[in-house]
Biopython code that builds the backbone (N, CA, C, O; Angstrom):
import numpy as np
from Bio.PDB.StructureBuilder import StructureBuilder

atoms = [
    (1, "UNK", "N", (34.844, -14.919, -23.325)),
    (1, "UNK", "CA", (34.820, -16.311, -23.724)),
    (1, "UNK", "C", (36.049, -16.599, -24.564)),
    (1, "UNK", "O", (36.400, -15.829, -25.457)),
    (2, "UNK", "N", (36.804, -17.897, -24.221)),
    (2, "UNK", "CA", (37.991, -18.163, -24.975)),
    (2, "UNK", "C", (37.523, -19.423, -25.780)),
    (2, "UNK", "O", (37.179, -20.498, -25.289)),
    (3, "UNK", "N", (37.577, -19.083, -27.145)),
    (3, "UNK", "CA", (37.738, -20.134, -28.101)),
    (3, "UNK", "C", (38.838, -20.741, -28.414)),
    (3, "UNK", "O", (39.849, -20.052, -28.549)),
    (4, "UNK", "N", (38.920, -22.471, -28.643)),
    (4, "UNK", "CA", (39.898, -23.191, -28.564)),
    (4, "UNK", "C", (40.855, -22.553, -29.591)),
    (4, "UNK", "O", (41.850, -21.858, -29.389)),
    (5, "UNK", "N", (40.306, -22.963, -30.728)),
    (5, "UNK", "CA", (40.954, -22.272, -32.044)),
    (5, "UNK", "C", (41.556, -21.161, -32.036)),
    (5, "UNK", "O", (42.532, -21.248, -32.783)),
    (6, "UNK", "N", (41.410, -19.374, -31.213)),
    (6, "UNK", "CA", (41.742, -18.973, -30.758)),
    (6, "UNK", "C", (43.489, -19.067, -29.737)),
    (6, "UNK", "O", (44.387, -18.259, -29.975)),
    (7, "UNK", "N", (43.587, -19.830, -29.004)),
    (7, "UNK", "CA", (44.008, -20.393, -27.790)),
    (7, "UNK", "C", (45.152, -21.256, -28.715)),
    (7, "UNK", "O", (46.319, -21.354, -28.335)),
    (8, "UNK", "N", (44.683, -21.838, -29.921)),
    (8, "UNK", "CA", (45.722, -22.422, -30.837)),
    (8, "UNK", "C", (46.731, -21.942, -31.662)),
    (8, "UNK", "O", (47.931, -22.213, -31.626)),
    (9, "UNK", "N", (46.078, -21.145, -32.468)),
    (9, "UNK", "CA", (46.174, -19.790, -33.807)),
    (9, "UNK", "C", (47.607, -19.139, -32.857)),
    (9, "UNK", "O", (48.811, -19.029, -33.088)),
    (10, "UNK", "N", (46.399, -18.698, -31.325)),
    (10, "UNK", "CA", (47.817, -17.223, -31.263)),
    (10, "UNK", "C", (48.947, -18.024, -30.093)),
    (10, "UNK", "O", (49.392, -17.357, -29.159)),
    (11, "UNK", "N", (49.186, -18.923, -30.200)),
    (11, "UNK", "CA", (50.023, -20.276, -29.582)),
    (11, "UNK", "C", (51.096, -21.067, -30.344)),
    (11, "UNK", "O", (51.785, -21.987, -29.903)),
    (12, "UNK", "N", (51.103, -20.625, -31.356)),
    (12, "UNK", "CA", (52.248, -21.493, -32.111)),
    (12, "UNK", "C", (53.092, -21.825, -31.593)),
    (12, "UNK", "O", (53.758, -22.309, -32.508)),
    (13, "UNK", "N", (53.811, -21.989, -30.452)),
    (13, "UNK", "CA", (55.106, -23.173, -29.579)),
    (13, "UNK", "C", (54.342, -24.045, -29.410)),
    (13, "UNK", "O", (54.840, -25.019, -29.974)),
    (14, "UNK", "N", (52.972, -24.452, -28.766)),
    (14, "UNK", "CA", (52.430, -25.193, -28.642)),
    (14, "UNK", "C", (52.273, -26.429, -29.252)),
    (14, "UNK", "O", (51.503, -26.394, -30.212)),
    (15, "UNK", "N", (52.672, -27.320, -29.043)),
    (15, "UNK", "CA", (53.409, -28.769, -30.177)),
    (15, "UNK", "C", (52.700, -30.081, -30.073)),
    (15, "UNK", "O", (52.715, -30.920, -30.973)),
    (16, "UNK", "N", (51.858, -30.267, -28.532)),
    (16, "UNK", "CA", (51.363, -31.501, -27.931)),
    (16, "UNK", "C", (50.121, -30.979, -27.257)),
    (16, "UNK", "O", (49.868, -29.833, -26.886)),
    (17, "UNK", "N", (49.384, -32.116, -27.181)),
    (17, "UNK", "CA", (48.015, -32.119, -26.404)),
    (17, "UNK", "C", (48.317, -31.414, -25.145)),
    (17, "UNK", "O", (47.720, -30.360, -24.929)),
    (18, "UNK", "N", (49.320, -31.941, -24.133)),
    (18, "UNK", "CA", (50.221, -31.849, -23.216)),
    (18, "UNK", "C", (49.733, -30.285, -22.905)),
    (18, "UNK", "O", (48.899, -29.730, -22.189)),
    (19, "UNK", "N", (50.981, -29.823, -24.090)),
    (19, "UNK", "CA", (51.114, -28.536, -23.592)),
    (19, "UNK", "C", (49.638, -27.637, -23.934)),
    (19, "UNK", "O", (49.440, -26.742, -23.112)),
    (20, "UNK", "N", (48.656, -27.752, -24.961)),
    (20, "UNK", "CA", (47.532, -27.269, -25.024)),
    (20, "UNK", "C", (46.549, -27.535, -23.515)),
    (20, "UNK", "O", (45.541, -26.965, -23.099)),
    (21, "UNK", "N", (47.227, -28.463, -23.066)),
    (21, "UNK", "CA", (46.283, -28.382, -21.870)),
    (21, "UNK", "C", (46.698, -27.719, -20.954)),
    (21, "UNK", "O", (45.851, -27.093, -20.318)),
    (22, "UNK", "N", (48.051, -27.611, -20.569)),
    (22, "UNK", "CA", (48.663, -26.523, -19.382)),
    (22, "UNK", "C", (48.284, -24.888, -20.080)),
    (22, "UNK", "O", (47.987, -24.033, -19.245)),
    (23, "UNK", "N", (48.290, -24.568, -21.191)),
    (23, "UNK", "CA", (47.513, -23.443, -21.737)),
    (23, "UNK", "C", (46.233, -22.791, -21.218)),
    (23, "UNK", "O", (45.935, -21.643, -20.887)),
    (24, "UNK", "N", (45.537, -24.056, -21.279)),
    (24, "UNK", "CA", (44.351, -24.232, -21.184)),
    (24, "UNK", "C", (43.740, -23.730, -19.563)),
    (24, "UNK", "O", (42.960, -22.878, -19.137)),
    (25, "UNK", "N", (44.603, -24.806, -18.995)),
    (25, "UNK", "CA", (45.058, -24.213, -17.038)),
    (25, "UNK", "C", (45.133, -22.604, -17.345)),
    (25, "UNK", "O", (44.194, -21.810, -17.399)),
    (26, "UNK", "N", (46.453, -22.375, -17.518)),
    (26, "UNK", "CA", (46.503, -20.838, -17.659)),
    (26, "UNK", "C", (45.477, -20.069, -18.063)),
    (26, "UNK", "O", (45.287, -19.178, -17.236)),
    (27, "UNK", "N", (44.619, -20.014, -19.110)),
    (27, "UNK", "CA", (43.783, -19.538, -19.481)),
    (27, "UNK", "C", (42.309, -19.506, -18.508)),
    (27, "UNK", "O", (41.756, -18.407, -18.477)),
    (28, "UNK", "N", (41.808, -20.359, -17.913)),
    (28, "UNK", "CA", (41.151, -20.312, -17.016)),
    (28, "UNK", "C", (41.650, -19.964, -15.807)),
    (28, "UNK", "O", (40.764, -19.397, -15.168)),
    (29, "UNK", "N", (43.165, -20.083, -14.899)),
    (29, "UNK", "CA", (43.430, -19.225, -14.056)),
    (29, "UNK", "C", (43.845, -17.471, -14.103)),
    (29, "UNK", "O", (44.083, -16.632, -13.233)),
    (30, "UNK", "N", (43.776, -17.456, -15.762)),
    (30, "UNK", "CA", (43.705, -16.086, -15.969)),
    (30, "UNK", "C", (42.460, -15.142, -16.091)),
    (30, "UNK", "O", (42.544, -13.966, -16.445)),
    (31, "UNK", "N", (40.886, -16.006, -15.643)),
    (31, "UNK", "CA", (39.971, -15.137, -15.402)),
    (31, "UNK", "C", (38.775, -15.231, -16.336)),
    (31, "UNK", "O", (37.674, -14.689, -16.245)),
    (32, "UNK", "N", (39.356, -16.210, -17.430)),
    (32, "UNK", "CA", (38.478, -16.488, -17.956)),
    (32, "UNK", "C", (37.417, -17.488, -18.029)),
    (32, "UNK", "O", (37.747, -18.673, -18.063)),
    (33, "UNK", "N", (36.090, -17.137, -18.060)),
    (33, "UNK", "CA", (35.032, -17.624, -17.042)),
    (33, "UNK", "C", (34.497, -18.853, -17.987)),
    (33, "UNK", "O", (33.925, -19.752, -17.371)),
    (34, "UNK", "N", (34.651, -19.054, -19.892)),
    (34, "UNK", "CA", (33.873, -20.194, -20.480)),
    (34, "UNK", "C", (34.938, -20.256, -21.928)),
    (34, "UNK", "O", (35.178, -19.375, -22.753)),
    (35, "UNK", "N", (35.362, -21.461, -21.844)),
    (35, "UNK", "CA", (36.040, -21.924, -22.829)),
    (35, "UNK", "C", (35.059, -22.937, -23.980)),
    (35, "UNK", "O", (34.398, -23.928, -23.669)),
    (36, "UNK", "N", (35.209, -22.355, -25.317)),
    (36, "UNK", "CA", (34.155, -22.865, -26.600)),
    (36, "UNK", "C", (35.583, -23.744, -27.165)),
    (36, "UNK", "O", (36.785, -23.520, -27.302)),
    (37, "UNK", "N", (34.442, -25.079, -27.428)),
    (37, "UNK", "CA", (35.429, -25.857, -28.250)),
    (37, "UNK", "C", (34.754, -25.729, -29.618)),
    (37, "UNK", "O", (33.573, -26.061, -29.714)),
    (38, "UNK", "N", (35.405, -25.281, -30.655)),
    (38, "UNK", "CA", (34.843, -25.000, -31.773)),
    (38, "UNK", "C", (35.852, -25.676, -32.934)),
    (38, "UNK", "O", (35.783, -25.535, -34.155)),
    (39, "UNK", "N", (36.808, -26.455, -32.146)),
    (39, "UNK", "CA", (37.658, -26.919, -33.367)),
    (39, "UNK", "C", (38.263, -28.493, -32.836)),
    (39, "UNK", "O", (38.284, -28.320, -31.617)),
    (40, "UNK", "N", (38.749, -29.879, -33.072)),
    (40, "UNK", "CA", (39.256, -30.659, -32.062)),
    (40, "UNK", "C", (40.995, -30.377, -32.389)),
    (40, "UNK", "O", (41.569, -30.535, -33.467)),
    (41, "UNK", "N", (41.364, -30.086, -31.567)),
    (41, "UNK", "CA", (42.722, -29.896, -31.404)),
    (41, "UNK", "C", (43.820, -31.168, -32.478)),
    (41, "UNK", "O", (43.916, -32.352, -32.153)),
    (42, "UNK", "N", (44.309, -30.754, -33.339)),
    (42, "UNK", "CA", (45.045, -31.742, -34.102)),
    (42, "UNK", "C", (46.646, -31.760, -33.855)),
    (42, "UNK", "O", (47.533, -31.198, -34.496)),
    (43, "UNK", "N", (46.727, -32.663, -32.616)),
    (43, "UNK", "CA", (48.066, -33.297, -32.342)),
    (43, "UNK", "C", (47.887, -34.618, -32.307)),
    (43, "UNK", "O", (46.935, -35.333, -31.998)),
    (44, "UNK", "N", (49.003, -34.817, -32.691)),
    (44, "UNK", "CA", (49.329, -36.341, -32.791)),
    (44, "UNK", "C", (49.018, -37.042, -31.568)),
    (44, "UNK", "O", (48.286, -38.022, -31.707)),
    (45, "UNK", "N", (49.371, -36.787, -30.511)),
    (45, "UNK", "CA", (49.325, -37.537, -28.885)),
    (45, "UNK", "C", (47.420, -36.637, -28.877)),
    (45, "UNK", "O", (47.288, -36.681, -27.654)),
    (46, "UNK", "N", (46.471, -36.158, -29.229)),
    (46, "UNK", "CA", (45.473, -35.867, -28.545)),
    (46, "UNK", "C", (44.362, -36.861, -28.422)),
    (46, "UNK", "O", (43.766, -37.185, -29.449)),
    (47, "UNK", "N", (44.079, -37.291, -27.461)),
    (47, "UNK", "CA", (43.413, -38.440, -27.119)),
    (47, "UNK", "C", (41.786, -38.194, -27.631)),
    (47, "UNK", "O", (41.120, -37.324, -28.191)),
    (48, "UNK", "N", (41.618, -39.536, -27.062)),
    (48, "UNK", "CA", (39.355, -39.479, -27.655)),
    (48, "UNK", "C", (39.039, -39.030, -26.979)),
    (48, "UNK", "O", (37.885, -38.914, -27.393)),
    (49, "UNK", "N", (39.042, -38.359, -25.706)),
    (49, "UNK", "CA", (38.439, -37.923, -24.673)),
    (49, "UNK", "C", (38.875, -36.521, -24.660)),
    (49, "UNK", "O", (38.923, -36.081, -23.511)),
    (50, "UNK", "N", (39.210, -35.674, -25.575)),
    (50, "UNK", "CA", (39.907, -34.889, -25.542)),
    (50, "UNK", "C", (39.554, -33.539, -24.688)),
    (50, "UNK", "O", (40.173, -32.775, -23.947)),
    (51, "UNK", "N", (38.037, -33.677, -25.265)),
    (51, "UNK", "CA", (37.035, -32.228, -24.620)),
    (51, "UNK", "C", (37.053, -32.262, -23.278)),
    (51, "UNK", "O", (37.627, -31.347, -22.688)),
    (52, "UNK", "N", (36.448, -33.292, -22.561)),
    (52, "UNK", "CA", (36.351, -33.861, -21.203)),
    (52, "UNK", "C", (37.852, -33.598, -20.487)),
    (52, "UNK", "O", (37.810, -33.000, -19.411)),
    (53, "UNK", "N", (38.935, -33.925, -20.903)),
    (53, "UNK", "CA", (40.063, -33.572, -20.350)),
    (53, "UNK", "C", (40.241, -31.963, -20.477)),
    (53, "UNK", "O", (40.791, -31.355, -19.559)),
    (54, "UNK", "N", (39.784, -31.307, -21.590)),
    (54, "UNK", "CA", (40.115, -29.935, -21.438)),
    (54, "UNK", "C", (39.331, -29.234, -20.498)),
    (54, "UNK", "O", (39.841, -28.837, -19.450)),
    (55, "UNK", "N", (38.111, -29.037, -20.774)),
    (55, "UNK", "CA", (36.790, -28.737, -19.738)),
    (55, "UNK", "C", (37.198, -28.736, -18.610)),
    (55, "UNK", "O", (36.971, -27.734, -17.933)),
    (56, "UNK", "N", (38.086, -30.081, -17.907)),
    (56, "UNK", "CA", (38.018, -30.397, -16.396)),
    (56, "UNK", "C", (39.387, -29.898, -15.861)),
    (56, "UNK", "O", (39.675, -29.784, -14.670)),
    (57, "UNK", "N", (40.413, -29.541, -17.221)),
    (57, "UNK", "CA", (41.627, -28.634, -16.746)),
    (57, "UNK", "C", (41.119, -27.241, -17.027)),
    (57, "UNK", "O", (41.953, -26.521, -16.479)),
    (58, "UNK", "N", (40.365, -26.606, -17.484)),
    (58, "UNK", "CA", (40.003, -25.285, -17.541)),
    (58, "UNK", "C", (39.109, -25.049, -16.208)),
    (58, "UNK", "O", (39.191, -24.051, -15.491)),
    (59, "UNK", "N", (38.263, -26.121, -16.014)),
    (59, "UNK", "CA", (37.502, -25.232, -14.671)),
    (59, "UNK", "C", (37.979, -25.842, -13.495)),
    (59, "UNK", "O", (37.302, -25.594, -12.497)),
    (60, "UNK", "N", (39.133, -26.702, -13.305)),
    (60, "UNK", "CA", (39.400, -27.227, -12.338)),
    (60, "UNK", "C", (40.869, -27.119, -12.257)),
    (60, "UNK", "O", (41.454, -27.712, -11.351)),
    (61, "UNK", "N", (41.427, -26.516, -12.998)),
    (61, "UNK", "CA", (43.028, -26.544, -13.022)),
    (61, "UNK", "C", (44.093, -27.447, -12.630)),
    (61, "UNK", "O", (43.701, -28.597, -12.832)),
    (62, "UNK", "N", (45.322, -27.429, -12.136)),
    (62, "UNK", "CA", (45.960, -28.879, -11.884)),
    (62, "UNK", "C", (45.838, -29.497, -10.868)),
    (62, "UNK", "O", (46.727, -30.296, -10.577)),
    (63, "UNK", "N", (44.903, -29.359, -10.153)),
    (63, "UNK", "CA", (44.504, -30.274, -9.094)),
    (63, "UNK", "C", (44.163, -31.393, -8.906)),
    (63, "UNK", "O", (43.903, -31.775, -7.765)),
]
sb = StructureBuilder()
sb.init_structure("model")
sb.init_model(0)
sb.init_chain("A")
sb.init_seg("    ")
for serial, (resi, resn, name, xyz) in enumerate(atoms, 1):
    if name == "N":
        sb.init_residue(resn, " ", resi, " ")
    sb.init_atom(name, np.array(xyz, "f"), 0.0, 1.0, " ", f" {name:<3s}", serial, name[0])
structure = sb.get_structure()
């Protein structure tokens, strides 16, 4: 299981919602089967919908 906070911490280039979400892709095409949101991501550009957009790039990738 990958925790967001996790996914953040050991990510420091990571600068924008943007790029936390292509992470996020990666991280679920790397095998990992359930992503925990345990923190809301604090970037400036991260939208209200934030979870819902991550969720649907982790189990659905850039499609």
């Amino acid at each position: 299981m990958a925790l967001l906070s996790d996914l953040i911490i050991h990510n420091p280039d990571v600068q924008s919602f943007p790029e936390l979400k292509q992470l996020v892709i990666k991280t679920g095409k790397n095998g990992e089967i359930h992503l925990q949101f345990d923190v809301k991501p604090d970037y400036r550009d991260t939208p209200r919908d934030w979870a819902m957009q991550l969720e649907t790039a982790f189990y659905w990738g850039d499609k």
